[in-house]
PATIDREN-379324 format. One record per residue: residue in one letter; x, y, z of N, C-alpha, C in turn. Coordinates in steps of 0.05 Angstrom, whole numbers. Atoms other than C-alpha are relative to their C-alpha. Layout:
N
(A (X Y Z) (X Y Z) (X Y Z)) ...
END
This chain:
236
(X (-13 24 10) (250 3356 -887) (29 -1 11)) (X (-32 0 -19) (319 3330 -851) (1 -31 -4)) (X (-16 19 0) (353 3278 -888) (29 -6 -1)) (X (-22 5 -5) (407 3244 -866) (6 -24 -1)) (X (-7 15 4) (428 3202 -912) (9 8 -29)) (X (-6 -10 23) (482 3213 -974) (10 -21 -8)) (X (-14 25 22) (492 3167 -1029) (14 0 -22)) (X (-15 -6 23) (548 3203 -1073) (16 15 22)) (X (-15 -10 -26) (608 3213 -1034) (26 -2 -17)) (X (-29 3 1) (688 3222 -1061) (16 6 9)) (X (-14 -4 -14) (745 3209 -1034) (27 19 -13)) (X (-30 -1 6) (820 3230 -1050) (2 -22 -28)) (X (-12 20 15) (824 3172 -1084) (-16 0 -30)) (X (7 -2 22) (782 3193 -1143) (14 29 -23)) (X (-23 -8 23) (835 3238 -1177) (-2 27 13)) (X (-4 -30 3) (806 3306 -1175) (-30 16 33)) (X (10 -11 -22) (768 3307 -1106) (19 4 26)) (X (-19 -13 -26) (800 3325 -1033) (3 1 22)) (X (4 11 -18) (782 3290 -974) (1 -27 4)) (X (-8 28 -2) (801 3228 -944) (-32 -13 20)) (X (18 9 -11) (752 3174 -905) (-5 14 31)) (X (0 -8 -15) (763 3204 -841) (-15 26 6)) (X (13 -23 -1) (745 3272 -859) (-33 -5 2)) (X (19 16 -6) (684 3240 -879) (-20 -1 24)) (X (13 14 -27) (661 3210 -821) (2 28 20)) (X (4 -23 -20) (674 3270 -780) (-20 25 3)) (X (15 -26 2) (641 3319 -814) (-26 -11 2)) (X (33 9 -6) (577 3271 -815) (-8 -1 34)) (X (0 4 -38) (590 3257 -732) (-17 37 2)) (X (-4 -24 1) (590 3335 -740) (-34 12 0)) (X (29 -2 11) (527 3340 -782) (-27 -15 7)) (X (31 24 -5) (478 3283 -759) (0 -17 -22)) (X (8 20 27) (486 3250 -825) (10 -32 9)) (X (-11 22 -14) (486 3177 -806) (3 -31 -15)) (X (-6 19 15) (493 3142 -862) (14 8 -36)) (X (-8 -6 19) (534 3157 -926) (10 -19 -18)) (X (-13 26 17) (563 3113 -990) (27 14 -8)) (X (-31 -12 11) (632 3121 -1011) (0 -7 -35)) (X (0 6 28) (631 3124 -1087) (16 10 -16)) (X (-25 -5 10) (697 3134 -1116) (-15 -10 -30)) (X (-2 -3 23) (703 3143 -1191) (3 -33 -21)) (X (-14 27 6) (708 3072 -1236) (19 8 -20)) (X (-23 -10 15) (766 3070 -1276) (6 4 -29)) (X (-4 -16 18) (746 3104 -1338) (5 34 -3)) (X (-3 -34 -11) (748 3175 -1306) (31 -5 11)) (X (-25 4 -8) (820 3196 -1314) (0 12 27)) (X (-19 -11 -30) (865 3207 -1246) (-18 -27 17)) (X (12 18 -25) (816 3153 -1213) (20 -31 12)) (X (-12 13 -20) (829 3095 -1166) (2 -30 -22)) (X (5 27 16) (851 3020 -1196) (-29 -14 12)) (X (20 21 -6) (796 2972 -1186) (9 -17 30)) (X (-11 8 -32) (841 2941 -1116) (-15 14 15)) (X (0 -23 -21) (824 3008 -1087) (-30 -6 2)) (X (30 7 4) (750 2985 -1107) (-23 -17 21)) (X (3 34 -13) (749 2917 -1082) (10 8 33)) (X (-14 8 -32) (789 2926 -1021) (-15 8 19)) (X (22 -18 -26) (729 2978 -979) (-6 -27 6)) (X (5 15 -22) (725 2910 -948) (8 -1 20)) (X (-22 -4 -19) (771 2926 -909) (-13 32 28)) (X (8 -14 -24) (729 2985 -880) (-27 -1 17)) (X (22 2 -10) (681 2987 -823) (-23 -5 -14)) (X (24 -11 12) (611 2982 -829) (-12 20 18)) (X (7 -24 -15) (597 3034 -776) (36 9 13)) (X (-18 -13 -11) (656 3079 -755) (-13 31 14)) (X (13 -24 -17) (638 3134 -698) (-26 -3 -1)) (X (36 -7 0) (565 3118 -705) (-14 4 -20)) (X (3 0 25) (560 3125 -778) (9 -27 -14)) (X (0 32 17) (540 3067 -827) (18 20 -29)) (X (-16 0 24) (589 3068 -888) (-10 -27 -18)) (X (-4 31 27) (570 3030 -952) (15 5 -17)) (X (-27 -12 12) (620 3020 -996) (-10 -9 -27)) (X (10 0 28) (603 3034 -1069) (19 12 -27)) (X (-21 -8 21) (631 3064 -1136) (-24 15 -24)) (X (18 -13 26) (602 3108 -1189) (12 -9 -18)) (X (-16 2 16) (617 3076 -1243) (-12 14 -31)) (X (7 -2 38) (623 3105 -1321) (-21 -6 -9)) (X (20 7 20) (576 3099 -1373) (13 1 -20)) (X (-15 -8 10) (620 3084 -1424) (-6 -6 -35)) (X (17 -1 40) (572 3074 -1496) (-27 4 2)) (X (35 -3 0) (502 3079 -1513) (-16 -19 2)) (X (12 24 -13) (495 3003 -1496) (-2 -2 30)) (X (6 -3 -24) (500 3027 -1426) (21 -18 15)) (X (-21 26 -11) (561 2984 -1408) (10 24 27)) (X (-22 -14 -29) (602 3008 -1347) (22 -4 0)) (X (-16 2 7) (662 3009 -1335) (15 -18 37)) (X (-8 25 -28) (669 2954 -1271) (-9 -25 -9)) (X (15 29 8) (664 2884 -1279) (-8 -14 20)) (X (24 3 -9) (614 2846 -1249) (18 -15 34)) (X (-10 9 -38) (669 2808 -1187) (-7 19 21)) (X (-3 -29 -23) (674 2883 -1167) (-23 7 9)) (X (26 -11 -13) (607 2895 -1165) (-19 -16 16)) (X (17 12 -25) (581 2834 -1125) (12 3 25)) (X (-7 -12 -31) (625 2865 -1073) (-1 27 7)) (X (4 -31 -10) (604 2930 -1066) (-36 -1 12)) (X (34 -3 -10) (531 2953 -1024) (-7 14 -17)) (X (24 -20 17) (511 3004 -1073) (17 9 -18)) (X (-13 -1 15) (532 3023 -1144) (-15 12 -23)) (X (21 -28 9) (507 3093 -1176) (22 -6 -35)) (X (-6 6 31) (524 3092 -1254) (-7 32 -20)) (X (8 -30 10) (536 3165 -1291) (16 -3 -26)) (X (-10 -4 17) (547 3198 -1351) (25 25 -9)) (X (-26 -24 -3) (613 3244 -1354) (15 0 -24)) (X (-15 -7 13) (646 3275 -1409) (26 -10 -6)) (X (-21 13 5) (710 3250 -1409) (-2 -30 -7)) (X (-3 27 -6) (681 3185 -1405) (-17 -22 -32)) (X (19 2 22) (628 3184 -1468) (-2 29 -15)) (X (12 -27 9) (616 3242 -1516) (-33 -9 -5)) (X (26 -6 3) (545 3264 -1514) (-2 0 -23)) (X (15 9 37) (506 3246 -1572) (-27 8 3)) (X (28 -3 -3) (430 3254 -1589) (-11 -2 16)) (X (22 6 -21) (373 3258 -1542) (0 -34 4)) (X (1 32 -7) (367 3185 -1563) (21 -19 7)) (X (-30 14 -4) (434 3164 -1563) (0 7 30)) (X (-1 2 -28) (439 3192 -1494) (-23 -14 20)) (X (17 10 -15) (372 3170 -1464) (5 -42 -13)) (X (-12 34 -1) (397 3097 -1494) (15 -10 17)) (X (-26 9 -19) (462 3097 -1456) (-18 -1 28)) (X (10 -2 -31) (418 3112 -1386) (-19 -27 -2)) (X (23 19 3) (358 3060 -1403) (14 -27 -1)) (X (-17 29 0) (411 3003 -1422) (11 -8 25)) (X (-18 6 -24) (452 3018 -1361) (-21 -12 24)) (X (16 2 -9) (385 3011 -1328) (-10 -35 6)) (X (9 32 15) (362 2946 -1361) (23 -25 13)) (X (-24 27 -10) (429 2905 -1338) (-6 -8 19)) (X (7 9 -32) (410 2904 -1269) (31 7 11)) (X (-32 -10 -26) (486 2922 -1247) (-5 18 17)) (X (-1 -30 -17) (459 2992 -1222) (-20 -3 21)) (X (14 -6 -18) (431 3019 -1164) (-17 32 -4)) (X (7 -26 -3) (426 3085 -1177) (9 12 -27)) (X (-6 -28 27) (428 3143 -1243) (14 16 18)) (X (-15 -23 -18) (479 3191 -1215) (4 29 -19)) (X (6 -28 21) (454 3268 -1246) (-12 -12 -22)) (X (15 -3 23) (410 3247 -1295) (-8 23 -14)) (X (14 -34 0) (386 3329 -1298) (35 14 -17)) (X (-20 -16 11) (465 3335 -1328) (-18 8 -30)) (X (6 -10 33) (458 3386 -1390) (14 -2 -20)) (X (-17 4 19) (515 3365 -1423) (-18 -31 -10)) (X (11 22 13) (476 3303 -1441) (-38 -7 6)) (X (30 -8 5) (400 3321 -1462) (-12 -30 -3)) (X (11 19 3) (356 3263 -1449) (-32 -2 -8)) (X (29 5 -6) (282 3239 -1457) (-20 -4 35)) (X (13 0 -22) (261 3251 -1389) (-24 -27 8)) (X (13 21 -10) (210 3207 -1384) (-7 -32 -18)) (X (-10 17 8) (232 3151 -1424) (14 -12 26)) (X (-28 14 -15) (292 3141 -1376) (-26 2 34)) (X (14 -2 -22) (242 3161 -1313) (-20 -38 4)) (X (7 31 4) (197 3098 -1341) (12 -25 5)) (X (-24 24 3) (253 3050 -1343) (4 -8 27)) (X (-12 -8 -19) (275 3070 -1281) (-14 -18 16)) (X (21 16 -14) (206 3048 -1248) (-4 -27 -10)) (X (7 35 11) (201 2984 -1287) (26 -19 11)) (X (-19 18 -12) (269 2962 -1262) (10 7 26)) (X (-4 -6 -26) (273 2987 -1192) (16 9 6)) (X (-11 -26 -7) (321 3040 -1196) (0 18 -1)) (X (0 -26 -17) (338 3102 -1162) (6 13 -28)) (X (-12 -29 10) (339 3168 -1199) (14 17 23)) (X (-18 -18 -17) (389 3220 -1169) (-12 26 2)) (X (0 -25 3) (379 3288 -1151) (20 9 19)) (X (-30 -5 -6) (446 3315 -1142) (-1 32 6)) (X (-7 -36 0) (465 3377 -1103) (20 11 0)) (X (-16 -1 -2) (527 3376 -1123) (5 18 -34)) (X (1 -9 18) (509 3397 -1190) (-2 27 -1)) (X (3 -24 0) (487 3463 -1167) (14 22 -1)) (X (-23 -13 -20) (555 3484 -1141) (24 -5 -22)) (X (-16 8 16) (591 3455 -1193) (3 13 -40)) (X (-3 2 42) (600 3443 -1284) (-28 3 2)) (X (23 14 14) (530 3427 -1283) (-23 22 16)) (X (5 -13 -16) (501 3484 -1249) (-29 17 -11)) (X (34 2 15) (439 3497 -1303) (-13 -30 -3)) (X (13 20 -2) (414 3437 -1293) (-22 -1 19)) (X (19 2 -16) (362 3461 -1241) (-25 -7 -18)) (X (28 11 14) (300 3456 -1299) (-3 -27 -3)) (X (1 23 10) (323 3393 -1315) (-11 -17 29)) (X (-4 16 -28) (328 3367 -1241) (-29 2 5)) (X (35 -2 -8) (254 3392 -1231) (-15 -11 -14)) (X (14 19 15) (228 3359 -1288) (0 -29 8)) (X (-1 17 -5) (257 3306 -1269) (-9 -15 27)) (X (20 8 -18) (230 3300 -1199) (-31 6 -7)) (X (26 -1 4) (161 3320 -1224) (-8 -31 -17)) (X (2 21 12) (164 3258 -1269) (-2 -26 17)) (X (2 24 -18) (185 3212 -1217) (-26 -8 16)) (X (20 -9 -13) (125 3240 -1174) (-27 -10 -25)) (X (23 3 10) (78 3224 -1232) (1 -26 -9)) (X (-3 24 7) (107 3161 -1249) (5 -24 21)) (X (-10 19 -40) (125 3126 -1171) (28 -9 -10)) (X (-21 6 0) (192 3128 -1188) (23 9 15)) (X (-19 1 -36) (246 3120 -1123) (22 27 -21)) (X (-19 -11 16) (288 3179 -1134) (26 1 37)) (X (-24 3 -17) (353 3186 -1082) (17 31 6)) (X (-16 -28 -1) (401 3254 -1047) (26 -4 2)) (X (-22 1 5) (468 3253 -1072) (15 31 1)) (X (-20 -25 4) (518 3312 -1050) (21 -4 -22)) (X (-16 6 11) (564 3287 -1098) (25 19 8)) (X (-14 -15 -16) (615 3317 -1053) (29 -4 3)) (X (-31 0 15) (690 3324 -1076) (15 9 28)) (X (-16 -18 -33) (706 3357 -997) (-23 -5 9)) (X (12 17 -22) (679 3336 -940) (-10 17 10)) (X (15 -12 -18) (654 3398 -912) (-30 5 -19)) (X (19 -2 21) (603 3386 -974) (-23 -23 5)) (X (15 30 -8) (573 3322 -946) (-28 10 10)) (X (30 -9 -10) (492 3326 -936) (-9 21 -9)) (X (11 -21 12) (479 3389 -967) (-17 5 -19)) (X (30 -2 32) (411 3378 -996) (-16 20 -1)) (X (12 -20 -3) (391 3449 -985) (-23 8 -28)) (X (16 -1 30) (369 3455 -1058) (-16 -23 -7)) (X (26 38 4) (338 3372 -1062) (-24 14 7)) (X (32 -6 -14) (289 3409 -1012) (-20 16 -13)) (X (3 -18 18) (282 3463 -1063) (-22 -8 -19)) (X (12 4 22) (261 3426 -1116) (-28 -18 20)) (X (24 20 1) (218 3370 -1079) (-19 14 18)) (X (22 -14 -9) (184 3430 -1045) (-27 16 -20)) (X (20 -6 36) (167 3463 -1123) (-8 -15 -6)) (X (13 23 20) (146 3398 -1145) (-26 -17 26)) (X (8 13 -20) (119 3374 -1078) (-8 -31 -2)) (X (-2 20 4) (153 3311 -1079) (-6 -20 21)) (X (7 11 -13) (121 3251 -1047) (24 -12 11)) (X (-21 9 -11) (173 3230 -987) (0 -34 0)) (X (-5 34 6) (154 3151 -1001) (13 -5 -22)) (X (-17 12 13) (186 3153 -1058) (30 7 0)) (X (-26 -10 -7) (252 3176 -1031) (13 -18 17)) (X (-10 33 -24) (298 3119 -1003) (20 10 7)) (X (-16 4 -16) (343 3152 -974) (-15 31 23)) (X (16 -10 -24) (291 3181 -921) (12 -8 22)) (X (-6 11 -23) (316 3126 -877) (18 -22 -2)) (X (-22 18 9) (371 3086 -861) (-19 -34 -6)) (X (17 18 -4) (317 3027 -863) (-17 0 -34)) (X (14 2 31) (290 3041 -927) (18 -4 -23)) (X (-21 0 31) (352 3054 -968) (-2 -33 7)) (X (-6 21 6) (375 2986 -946) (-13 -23 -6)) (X (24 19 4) (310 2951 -956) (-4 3 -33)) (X (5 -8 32) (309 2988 -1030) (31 -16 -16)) (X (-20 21 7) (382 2954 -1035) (-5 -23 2)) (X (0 30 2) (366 2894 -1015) (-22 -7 -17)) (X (14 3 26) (313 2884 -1066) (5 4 -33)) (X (-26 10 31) (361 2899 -1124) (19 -25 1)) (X (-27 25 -9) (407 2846 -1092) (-21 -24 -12)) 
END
């Protein structure tokens, strides 16, 4: 398996990561990765970027060096109605727009209270993508939120950024969670969630799991640069 394509990417400009766009792009030139999303922080995660800084990736390419750039935003989860924390101008200008749950941003509550906050955020249609669903700081119903997921045509994450990181028992969860997707046809997605740039593409562990689980590659959209954007443009 050799994908090359990452759809959880931060810059500088999300407070507490350490690479600028440039780096970026280089290290993918570098790597073969030929398509990545820029998904800076939304502005309930302190140190992050104003909402300008959001709006303005109009301003950048859509291919630089040979690499497609979409320009996106992870935004908050910031109740158990699943609200976010971008409003909706920002988000009909962005290509892709992953939606997580972070500590600072919500305290974790019940299984149900947390599998609410994911399912609502789900239901709005703002999102594109669950970013770490497999976090353990916030215990869900697995296949509750897996269900949802498939009924409204978005991506689950499997983040290998978690591995390396806070969230670094989250491998049972992450496997469950691709085994679910796999039993349910639900699109799941490879996010380095990558704070440094020499972290970009590193789905060494994605392969891990969707080799234990032996995850079917059609339901994976970011196989191809042709598929993610065909799986975007059908949320659009």
């Amino acid at each position: 398996m050799d994908i090359r394509i990452d759809t959880h990417v931060h810059t500088i400009a999300s407070g507490h990561a350490y690479s600028v766009l440039s780096d970026y792009v280089r290290v993918a030139v570098e790597k073969g990765i030929e398509m990545f999303a820029l998904t800076d922080h939304g502005p309930a995660m302190p140190g992050s970027p104003h909402l300008y800084h959001l709006a303005n990736q109009v301003v950048i390419p859509e291919v630089m060096d040979g690499v497609e750039i979409l320009k996106g935003v992870e935004a908050n989860i910031i109740d158990y109605d699943g609200e976010i924390d971008i409003p909706n101008y920002i988000l009909k200008s962005l290509d892709i727009v992953l939606a997580s749950l972070h500590p600072p941003c919500l305290e974790a509550g019940t299984v149900e209270e947390n599998t609410s906050a994911l399912t609502n955020a789900i239901r709005s249609g703002k999102i594109d993508i669950i970013g770490h669903p497999g976090n353990p700081a916030f215990e869900i119903d697995i296949y509750e939120v897996v269900r949802c997921a498939k009924e409204y045509n978005v991506a689950l994450e499997i983040n290998s950024g978690s591995f390396r990181g806070s969230r670094v028992t989250s491998w049972d969860n992450c496997v469950d969670i691709a085994r679910a997707c796999k039993e349910i046809g639900t699109f799941v997605t490879t996010g380095s969630d990558s704070h440094l740039h020499c972290h970009l593409g590193e789905f060494g562990k994605i392969y891990k799991i969707f080799e234990e689980v032996d995850f079917p590659l059609e339901l994976v959209v970011t196989e191809s640069k042709e598929k993610l954007k065909e799986f975007l443009s059908s949320r659009r």
